[in-house]
N, C-alpha and C positions, 0 to 999 in steps of 0.2 A: 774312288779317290780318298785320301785320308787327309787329314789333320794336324799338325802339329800344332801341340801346346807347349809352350815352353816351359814345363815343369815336370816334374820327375812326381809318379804315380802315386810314391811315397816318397818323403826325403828324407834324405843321406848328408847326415853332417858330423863327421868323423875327425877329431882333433886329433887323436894320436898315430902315428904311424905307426905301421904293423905289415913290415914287407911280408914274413914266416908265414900271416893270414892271410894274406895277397895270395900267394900261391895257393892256398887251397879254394879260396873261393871263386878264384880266374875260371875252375873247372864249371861253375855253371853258365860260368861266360859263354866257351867254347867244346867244354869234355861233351861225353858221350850221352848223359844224361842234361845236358842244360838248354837253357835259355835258344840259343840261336841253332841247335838241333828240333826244338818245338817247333819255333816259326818257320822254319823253312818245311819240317814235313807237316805243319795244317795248310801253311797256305800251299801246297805242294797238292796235297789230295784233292783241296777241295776241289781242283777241274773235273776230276771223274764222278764225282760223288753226284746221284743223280735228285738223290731230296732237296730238293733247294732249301727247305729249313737247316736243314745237316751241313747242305756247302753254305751257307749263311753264318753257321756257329762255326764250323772252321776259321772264316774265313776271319770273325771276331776274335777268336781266340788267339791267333796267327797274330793279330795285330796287336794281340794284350801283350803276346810273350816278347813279341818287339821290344814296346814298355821296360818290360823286367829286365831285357837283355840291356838298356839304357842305365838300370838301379844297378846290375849289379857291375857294371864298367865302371859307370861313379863311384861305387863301394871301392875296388880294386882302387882304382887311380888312386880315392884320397886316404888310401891307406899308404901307398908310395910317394904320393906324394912331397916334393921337395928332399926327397931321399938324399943324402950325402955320397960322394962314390966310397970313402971311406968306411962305410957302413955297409954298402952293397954286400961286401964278402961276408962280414961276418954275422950278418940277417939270414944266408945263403941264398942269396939273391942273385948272386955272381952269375949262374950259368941263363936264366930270363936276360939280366940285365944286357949278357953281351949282344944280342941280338935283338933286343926290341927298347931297351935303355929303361924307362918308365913310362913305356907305351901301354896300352890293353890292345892285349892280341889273344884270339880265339886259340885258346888251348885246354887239356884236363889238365889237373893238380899233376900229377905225373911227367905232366911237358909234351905229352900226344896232341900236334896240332888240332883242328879241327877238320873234319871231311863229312860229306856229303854221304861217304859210308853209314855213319850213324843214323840215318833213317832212313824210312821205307816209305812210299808213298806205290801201292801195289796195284789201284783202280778199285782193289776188290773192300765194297763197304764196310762187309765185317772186320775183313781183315783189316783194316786201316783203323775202324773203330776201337776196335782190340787192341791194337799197338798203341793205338793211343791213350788208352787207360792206361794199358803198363807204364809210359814213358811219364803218364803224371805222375805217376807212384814211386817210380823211379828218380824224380827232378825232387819228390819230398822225402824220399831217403835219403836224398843225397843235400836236401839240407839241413833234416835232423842229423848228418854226421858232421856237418859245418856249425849246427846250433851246440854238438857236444866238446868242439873246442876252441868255440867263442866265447870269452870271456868280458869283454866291451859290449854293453849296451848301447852304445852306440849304433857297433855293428852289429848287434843281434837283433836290435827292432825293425831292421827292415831287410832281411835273412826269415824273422818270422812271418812277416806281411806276405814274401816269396811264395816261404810253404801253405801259407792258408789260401792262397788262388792257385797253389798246385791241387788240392783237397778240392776246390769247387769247379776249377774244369774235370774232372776227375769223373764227378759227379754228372756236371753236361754230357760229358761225351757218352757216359752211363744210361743218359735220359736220349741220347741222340743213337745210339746202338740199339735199343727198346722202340722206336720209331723203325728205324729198318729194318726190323724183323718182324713190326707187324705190317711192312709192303713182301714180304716174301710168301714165296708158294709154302702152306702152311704143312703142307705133306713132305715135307721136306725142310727142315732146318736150314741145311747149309745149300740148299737150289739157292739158284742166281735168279735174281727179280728177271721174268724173260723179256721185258724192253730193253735190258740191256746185256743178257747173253749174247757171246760170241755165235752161237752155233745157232742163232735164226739170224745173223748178219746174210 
């Protein structure tokens, strides 16, 4: 069961509006590296995962990236916020605005909604541990490229707070990959722990 507190992880309090920045930071809303691509493939793995510490940090983390997907919808919104329709166009806002107004709606910067294609959640330990370091690495590339044409402190101090708990899950999942490979047959790297091989089912 979780918790809500009504407060935002960091806060977001953005005076000027910045539709142009809207659009590229929506991407960690919904694109392929963001926010609501993490939480749904940690808490997605964590059923197969048989370490209970490992489906335990998932399952935390799952719930952090929630969090962040809450900061960076606020971020978006109060950059839109109270937008003009006269402005729409020439922000180039026009083609979001027709179809979602100054809603947040899961999308990358590019306008690719979001899908469920973007992650993996595979059963197999490593392999999901694995993915999951890239997709940190990947959610802090992608917002050092948001930090390089962010010019609003505003919007940069909590864009950086982002990528510094992309750096320390990054890290756990680092510390949680090293736990599962020291339950594997050591005569073999990539053997499947055999409690949970298919082929003694």
């Amino acid at each position: 069961m979780y918790v809500y507190e009504k407060r935002l992880q960091y806060p977001v309090n953005i005076k000027c509006r910045n539709p142009k920045m809207a659009q590229v930071i929506i991407s960690q809303y919904g694109g392929p590296d963001g926010e609501a691509s993490a939480a749904m493939r940690y808490m997605s793995q964590k059923y197969a995962m048989k370490n209970s510490r490992v489906a335990g940090l998932l399952n935390d983390i799952a719930t952090e990236e929630m969090s962040h997907l809450e900061i960076v919808g606020t971020i978006v919104s109060q950059l839109v916020k109270d937008l003009p329709c006269d402005e729409v166009d020439v922000a180039g806002f026009e083609k979001y605005y027709v179809d979602h107004t100054l809603g947040v709606w899961p999308q990358a910067a590019g306008g690719v909604p979001f899908t469920a294609t973007e992650f993996q959640s595979s059963g197999d330990p490593i392999a999901d541990l694995v993915e999951d370091m890239a997709a940190e690495q990947k959610a802090r590339k992608t917002y050092d490229n948001i930090l390089s044409l962010v010019k609003d402190n505003e919007v940069a101090d909590p864009i950086r707070f982002l990528r510094k708990r992309e750096i320390v899950h990054f890290q756990r999942f680092g510390e949680a990959l090293r736990l599962i490979n020291e339950d594997l047959d050591k005569k073999n790297f990539y053997a499947f722990n055999p409690s949970s091989c298919v082929k003694n089912c």
